[in-house]
N, C-alpha and C positions, 0 to 999 in steps of 0.2 A: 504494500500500500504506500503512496506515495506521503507522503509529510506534508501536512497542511500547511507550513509553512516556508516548502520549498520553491521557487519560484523557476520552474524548468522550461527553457527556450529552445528551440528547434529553428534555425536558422537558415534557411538558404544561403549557399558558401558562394562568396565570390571569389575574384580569380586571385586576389590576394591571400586568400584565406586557406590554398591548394597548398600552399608549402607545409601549411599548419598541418592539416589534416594528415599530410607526407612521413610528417614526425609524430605524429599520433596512431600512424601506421606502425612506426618503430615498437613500440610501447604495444601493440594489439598483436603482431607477430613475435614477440619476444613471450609476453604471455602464453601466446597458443604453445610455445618450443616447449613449456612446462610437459605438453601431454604430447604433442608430437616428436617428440626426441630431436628435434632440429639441432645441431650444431650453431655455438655464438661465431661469425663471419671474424673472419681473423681482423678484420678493421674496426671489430668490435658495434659495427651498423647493422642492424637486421634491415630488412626490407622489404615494401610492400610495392604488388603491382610495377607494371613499365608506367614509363611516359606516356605512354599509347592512353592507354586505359584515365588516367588522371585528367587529358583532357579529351574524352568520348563525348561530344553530344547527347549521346543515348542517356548517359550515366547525371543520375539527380545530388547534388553533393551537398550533406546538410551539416553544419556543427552542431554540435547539444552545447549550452550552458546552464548550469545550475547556481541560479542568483549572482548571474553575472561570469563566475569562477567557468572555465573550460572544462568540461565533464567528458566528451569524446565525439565522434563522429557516426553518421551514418553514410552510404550510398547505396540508391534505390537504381537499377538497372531498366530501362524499356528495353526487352527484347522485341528481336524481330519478329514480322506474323510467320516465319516459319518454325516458329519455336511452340511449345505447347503451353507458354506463361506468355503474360503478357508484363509482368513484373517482376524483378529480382532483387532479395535482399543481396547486393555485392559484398558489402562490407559492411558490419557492425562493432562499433567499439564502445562500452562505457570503461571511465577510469575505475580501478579499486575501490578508489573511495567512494566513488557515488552507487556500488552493487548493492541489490539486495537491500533497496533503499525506494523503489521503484520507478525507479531513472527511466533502464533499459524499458520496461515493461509501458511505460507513456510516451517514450519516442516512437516506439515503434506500432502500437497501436495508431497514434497520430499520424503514423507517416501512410499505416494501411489507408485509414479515411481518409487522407490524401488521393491515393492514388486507385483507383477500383478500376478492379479486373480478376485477370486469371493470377495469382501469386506462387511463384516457388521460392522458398527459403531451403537455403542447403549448410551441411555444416559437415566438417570432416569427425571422421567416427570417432577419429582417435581423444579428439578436442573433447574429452567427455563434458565438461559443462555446457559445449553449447546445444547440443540436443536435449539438452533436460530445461534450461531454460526457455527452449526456442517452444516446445512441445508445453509446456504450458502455455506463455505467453499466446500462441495461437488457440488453443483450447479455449482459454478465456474470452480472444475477440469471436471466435467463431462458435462457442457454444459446445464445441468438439467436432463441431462440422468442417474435416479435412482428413485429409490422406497422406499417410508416412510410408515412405520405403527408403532400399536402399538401391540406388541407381548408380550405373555406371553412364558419367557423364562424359562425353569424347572429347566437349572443351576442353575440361578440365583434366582431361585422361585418368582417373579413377573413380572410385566410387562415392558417394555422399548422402547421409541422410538425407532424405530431403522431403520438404512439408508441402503440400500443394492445397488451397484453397480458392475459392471467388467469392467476392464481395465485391460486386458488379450490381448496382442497384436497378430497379425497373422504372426509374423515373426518371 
């Protein structure tokens, strides 16, 4: 439950704001290494995504703050109509400090009302927290109304949980 007295903003990122999110990518891939076994890069830099991808048109880039203070990032994906979503959580990050606090859990509801359609959320297996958070958080917006598997993705060339729902309204 979020704290009544937390004041949580979801931002639309501007292009100054890309480098931000860049190094807040550090700090979201260094986390996941906990469960994916990643090796720390001899430069001591983890790293998220190419250049490509940071600046995709397709890709929606949002900061979180939390009363002000930098809490983490989001990025919501348009795929293409040959794909069988029409949205993609890309990237999800809250800081430590704001988990479990229900940071993550109002970003990302917010960003679904945002955006309606077909949704896939995907999460790598190993990263055990993020299927256990993701699978509720959707449970909750959708009532339980969604479908989980594990799929092998060709983008991404392996497999990933992954969540599929619509919330596509009729008006």
């Amino acid at each position: 439950m979020v704290h009544e007295k937390m004041n949580i903003e979801i931002l639309e990122a501007r292009d100054n704001d890309i480098p931000v999110l860049q190094n807040l990518a550090r700090f979201y891939v260094y986390d996941m290494s906990e469960y994916m076994g990643w090796r720390c890069p001899e430069d001591g830099l983890f790293g998220c995504r190419d250049d490509d991808f940071w600046g995709d048109k397709r890709n929606h880039f949002f900061v979180v703050r939390v009363d002000r203070e930098l809490a983490g990032f989001a990025v919501i994906e348009e795929i293409d109509e040959y794909e069988s979503a029409d949205y993609d959580v890309a990237e999800f990050f809250i800081l430590r400090k704001f988990r479990r606090r229900g940071v993550g859990r109002h970003v990302a509801h917010t960003l679904f009302d945002r955006f309606r359609g077909n949704w896939q959320v995907r999460q790598l297996p190993d990263n055990l927290p993020a299927p256990i958070f993701w699978r509720k958080v959707i449970s909750e917006y959708t009532l339980g109304n969604y479908e989980e598997s594990l799929e092998f993705l060709a983008k991404y060339g392996f497999e990933m949980v992954t969540q599929r729902f619509n919330n596509k309204t009729d008006g």
